[in-house]
C-alpha positions as CSV (number, residue, x, y, z in Angstrom):
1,X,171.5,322.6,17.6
2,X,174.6,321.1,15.8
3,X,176.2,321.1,19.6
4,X,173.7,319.2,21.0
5,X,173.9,316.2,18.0
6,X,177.5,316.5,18.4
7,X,177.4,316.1,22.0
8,X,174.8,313.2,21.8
9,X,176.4,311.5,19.3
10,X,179.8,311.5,20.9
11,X,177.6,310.0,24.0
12,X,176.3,307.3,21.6
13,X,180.2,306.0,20.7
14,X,181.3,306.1,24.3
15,X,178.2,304.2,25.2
16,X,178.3,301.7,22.3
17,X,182.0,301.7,22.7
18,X,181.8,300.7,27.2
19,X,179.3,298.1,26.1
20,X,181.8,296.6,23.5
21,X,184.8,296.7,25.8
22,X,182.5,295.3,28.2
23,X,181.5,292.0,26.0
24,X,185.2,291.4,25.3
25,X,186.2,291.7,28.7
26,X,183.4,289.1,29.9
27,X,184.4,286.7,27.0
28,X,187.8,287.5,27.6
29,X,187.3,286.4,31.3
30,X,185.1,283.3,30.3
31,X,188.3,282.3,27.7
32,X,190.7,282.2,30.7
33,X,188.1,280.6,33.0
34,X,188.0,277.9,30.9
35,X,191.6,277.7,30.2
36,X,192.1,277.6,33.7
37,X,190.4,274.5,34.4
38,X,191.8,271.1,34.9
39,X,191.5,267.6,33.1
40,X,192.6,264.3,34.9
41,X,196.6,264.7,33.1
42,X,197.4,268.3,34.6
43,X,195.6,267.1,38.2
44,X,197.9,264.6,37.7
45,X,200.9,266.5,37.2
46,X,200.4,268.8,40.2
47,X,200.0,265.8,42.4
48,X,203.5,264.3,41.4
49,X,205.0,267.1,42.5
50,X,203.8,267.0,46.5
51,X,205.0,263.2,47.1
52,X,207.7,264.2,49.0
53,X,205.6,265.9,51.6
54,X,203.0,262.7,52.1
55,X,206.3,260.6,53.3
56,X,205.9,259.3,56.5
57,X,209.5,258.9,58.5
58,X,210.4,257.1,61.3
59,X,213.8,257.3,63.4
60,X,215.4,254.6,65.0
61,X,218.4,254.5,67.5
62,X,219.1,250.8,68.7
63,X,221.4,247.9,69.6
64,X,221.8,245.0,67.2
65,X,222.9,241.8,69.4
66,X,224.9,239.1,67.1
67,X,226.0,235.4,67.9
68,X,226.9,232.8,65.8
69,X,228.7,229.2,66.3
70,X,230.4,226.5,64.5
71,X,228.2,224.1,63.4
72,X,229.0,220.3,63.2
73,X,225.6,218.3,61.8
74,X,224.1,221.1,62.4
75,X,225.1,221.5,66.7
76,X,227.1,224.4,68.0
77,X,230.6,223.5,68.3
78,X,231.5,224.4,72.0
79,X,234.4,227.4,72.3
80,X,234.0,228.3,68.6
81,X,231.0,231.2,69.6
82,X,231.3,234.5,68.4
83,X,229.2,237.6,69.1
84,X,229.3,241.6,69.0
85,X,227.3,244.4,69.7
86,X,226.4,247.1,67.1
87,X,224.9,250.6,68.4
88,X,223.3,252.2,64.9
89,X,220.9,255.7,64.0
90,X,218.6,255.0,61.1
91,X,214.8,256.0,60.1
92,X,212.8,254.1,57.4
93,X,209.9,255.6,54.9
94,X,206.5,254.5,53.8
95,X,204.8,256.4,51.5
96,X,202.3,256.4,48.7
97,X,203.4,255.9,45.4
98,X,201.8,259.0,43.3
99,X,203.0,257.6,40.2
100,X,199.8,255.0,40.3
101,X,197.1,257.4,41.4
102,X,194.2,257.1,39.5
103,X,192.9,260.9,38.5
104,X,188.6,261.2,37.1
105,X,187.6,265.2,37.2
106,X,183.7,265.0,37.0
107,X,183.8,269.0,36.6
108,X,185.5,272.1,38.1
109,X,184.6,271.5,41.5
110,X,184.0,267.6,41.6
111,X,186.8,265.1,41.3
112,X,187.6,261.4,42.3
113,X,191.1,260.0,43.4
114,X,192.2,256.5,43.7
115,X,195.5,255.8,46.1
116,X,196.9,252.5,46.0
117,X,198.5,250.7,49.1
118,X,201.5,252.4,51.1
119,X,204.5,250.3,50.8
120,X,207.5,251.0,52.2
121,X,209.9,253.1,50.6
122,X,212.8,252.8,52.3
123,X,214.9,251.1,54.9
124,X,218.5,253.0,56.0
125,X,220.8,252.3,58.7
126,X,223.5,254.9,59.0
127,X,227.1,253.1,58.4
128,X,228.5,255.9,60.1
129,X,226.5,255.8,63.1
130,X,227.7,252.3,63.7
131,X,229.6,251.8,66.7
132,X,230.9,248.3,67.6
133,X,230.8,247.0,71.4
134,X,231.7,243.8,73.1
135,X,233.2,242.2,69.9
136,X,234.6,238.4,69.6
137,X,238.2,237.6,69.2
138,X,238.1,233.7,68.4
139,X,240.8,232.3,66.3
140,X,238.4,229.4,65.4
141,X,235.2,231.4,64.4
142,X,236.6,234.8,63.1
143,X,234.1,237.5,62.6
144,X,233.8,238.2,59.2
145,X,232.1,241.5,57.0
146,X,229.9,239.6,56.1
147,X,228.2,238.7,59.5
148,X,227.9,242.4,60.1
149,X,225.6,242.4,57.1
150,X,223.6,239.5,58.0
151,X,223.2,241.8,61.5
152,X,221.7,244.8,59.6
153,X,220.1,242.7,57.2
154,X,218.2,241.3,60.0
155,X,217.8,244.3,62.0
156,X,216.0,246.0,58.4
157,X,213.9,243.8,58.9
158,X,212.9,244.0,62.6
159,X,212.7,248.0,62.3
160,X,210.1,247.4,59.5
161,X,207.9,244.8,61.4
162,X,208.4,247.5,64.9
163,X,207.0,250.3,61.8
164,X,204.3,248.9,60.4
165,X,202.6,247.5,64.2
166,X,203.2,251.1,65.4
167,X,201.0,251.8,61.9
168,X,202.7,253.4,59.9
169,X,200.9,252.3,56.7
170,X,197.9,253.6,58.0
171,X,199.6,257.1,58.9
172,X,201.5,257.2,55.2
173,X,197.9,256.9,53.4
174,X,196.3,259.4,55.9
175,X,199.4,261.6,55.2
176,X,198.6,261.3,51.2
177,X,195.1,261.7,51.7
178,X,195.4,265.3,53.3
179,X,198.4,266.6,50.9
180,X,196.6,265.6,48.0
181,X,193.1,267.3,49.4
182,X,195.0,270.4,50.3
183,X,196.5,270.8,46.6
184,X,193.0,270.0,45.0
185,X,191.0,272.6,47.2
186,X,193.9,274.9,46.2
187,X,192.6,274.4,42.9
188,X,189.4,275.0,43.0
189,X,188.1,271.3,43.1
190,X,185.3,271.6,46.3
191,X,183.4,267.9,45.9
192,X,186.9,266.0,46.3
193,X,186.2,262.1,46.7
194,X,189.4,260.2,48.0
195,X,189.4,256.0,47.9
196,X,191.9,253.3,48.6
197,X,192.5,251.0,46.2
198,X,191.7,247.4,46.4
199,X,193.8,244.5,46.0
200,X,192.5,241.3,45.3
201,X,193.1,238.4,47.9
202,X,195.0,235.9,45.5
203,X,193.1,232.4,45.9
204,X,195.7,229.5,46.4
């Protein structure tokens, strides 16, 4: 008789015993759950870390064409022309800038994001790609340094023009838009609302 109230009541401790390791496991679980979830800063902070991937690059191989006179009352003195040609490699990057995304978590699956406007980033012709052709020797109008950086200047600003019809604006905000997406379903986030931000026409 004494077995059997032995052997029930070791039954009753394992049982009682389950059921508590049981409860701390589930709270235990429902602790890191809720440790695991995200507010607007540490959404934030993973984002800043993928800008690098939402860079949009284009490469550029071309011919810069420089000439350039004397001028007298503003007409081109005659014989005092000078001119080169310049072969150059370069590639220029628009991106998003992450550091001004706006980050509102609505819950662990919902979230809203706010992009501002692509710009671009940078502009970069390779020094060392630059070959000179066809080059001036006029002892009136020497070619000087710095009308090889008035030619890049210039061309910078061609190559961006060339960039942004060929859209890349629109590409560097579609780039952002599926990095940052990626990273937020990687998280858990599920409802993930994406919006542009918008800038003000400024009234003259």
């Amino acid at each position: 008789m004494s077995t059997k109230i032995r052997i029930n009541i070791l039954t009753v401790f394992f049982f009682v015993l389950s059921v508590i390791l049981a409860i701390l496991l589930l709270a235990g679980n429902k602790r890191a759950e809720k440790e695991r979830g995200y507010d607007s800063s540490s959404v934030m902070n993973r984002i800043s870390y993928i800008q690098e991937l939402a860079l949009v690059r284009y490469n550029y191989t071309g011919v810069i064409s420089y000439k350039d006179y004397r001028k007298f009352l503003n007409i081109n003195v005659p014989l005092t022309d000078k001119y080169f040609l310049l072969k150059y490699n370069g590639y220029i990057k628009a991106g998003v800038d992450f550091n001004r995304i706006n980050v509102t978590v609505d819950n662990d699956t919902t979230i809203h994001i706010s992009i501002p406007k692509p710009k671009i980033l940078d502009t970069v012709i390779d020094e060392k790609s630059i070959q000179v052709y066809n080059e001036s020797e006029n002892a009136f109008n020497p070619i000087k340094i710095s009308d090889y950086n008035e030619a890049i200047s210039r061309e910078k600003n061609v190559m961006i023009r060339d960039a942004v019809e060929q859209g890349i604006y629109r590409q560097a905000t579609d780039e952002a838009k599926i990095a940052i997406t990626s990273l937020l379903r990687e998280m858990g986030f599920k409802d993930i609302h994406i919006t542009e931000e918008l800038v003000m026409p400024q009234l003259n």
